[in-house]
C-alpha positions as CSV (number, residue, x, y, z in Angstrom):
1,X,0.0,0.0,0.0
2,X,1.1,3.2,-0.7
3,X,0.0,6.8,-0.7
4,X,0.3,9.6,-2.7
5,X,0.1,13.6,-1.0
6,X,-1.3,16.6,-3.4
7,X,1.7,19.1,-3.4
8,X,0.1,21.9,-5.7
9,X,-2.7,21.7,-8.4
10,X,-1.5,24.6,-10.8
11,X,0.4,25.1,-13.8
12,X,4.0,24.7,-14.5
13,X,3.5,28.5,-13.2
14,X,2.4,29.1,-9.9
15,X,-0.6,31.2,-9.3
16,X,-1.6,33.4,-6.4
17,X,-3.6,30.8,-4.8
18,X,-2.0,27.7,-5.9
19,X,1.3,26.2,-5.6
20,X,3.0,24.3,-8.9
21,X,1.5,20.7,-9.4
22,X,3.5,18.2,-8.1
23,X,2.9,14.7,-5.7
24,X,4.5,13.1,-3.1
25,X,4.3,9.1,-3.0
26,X,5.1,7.4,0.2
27,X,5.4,3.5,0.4
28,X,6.8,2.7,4.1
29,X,10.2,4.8,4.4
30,X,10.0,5.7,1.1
31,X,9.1,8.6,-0.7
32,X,9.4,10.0,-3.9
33,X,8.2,13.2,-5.1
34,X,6.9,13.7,-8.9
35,X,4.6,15.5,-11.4
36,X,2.8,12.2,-12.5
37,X,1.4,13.8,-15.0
38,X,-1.5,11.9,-17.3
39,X,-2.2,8.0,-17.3
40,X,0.5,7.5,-13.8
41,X,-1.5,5.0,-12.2
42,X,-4.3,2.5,-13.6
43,X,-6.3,2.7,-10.2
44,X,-6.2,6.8,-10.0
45,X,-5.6,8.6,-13.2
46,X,-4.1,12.2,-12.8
47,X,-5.1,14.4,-15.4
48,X,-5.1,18.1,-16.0
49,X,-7.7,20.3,-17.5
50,X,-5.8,23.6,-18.2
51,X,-8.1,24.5,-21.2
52,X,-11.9,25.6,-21.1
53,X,-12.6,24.6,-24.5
54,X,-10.8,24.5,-27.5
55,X,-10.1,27.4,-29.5
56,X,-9.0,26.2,-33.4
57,X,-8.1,23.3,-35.3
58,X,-4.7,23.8,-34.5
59,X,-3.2,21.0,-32.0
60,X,-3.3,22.2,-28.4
61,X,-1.4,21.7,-25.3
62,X,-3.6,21.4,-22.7
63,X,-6.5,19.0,-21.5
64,X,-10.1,20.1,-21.8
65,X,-12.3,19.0,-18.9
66,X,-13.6,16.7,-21.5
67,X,-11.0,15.4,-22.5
68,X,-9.2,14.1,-19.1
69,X,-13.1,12.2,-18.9
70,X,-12.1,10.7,-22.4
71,X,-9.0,9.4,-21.3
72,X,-10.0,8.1,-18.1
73,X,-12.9,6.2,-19.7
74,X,-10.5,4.6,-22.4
75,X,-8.0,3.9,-19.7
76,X,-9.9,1.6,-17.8
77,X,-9.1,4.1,-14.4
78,X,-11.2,3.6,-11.2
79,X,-10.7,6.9,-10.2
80,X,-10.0,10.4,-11.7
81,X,-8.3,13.4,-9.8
82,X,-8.6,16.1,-11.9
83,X,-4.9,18.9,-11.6
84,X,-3.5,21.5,-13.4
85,X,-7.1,23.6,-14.1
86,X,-6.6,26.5,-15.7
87,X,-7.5,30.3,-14.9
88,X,-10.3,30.2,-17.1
89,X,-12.3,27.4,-15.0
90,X,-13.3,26.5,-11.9
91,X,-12.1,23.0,-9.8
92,X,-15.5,22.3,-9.2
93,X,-16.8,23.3,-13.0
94,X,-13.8,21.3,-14.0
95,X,-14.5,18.5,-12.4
96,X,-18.4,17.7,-12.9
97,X,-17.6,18.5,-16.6
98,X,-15.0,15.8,-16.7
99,X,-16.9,13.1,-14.5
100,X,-20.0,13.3,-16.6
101,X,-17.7,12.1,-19.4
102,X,-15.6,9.7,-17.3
103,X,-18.9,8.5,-16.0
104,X,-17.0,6.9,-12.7
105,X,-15.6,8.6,-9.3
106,X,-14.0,12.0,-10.0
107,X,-12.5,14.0,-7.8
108,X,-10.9,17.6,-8.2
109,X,-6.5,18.0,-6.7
110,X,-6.4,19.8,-3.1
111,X,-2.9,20.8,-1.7
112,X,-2.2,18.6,1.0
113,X,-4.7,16.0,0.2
114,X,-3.4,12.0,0.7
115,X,-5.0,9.1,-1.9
116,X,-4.6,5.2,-1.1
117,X,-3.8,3.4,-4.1
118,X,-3.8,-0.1,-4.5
């Protein structure tokens, strides 16, 4: 069994209210820190949803709300923890809109927060 701590939930640039993404695993005496980034873990996916929508047909670099749903549905993932949302979106907006693609347990990033996996 091992854990994993919330370190930040914002971009690669901290914001006023949020520190930079980043995790902290713990297994016993170990831990590691990391930005898991996307597809980490097959029991809790970690994705972000920088993006509100997208805004041409040019390739973008961010998740949509939607799109972290996608992925978690076509990964198989028990669990979704939505990180990384962007200025232009709320956790919470962010969130619902993701889990009603997802369709399973969805959960928005908190500093400090701990998850069980396994």
């Amino acid at each position: 069994m091992f854990t994993l701590t919330v370190l930040g939930t914002a971009t690669p640039h901290p914001l006023p209210d949020r520190a930079c993404s980043g995790y902290l695993v713990t297994a016993g005496d170990t831990r590691v820190w990391v930005d898991a980034g996307p597809g980490s873990l097959a029991n809790l996916l970690l994705c972000e949803a920088e993006s509100d929508r997208w805004t041409s047909d040019a390739p973008q670099g961010h998740h949509t709300p939607e799109d972290a749903g996608a992925l978690a549905r076509r990964a198989g993932a028990g669990r979704l923890l939505v990180t990384h949302v962007g200025p232009t979106l709320t956790p919470e907006a962010a969130t619902a809109r993701a889990a009603h693609v997802f369709g399973g347990p969805t959960a928005c990033a908190r500093e400090s927060e701990v998850h069980a996996i396994g």
